[in-house]
N, C-alpha and C positions, 0 to 999 in steps of 0.2 A: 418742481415736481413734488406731490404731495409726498408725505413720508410712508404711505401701507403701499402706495405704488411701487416704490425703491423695496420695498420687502417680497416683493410678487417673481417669482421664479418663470424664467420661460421656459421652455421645452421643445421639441420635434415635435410636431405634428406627427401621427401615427400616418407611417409610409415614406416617411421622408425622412434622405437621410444625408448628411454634409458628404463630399469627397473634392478629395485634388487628383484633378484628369491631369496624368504625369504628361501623354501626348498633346494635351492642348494648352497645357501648361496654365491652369485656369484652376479655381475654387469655386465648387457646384452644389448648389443644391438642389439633390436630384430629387421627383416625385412621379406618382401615378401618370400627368397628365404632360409633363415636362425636368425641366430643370433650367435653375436659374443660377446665371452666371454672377459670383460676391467678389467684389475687388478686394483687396486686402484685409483693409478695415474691418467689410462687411465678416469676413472669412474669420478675423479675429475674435469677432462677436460670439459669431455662429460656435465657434467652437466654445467657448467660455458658459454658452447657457446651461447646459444641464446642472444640476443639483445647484446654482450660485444664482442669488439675489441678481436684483438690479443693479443694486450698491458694490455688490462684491464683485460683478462684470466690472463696475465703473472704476474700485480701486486697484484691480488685475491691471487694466490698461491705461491706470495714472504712472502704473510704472516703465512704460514703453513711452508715453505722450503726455509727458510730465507738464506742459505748457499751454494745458487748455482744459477743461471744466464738461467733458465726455458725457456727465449727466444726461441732459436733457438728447442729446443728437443717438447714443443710443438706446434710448427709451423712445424716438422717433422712428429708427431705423427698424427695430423689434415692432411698432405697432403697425409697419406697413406691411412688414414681412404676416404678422397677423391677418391681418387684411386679406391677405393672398392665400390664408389658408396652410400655412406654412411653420408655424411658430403659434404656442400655446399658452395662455397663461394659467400660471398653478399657485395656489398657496404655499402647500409643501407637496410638490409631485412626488409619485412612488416610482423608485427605480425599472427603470425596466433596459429591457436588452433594444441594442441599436438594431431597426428594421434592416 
């Protein structure tokens, strides 16, 4: 992965917002038109983007998954989640409050 990629910050998409549905026992990312169901992992991600690099997601969860090279799978994982309208990319995003 190029190196200003790892420096690129994601963010929410404006309306969308992470939660854990305590009844279905599930990690959602909820939006306008839906909401989509994150396994763990995903869930781990999702919470770690605001104000933290690529790099800085990647070294948070070298501490939990000490035995594998997370780089490249969540800079995957983020660009589908893009895709979908869902996650944003920012140089240096401005704070703002959870929708």
């Amino acid at each position: 992965m190029k190196e200003f990629q790892m420096s690129l910050q994601p963010v929410l998409a404006r309306g969308v917002r992470y939660r854990w549905d305590e009844f279905r026992q599930q990690h959602q990312l909820l939006f306008p038109e839906g909401l989509l169901v994150l396994n763990t992992t995903g869930a781990a991600i999702v919470r770690l983007c605001h104000n933290r690099s690529i790099e800085q997601i990647r070294n948070k969860l070298a501490q939990s998954f000490s035995d594998a090279d997370l780089g490249p799978d969540i800079h995957e994982f983020l660009e589908r989640l893009v895709e979908r309208g869902l996650i944003q990319w920012c140089a240096d995003p401005e704070p703002r409050l959870q929708d």
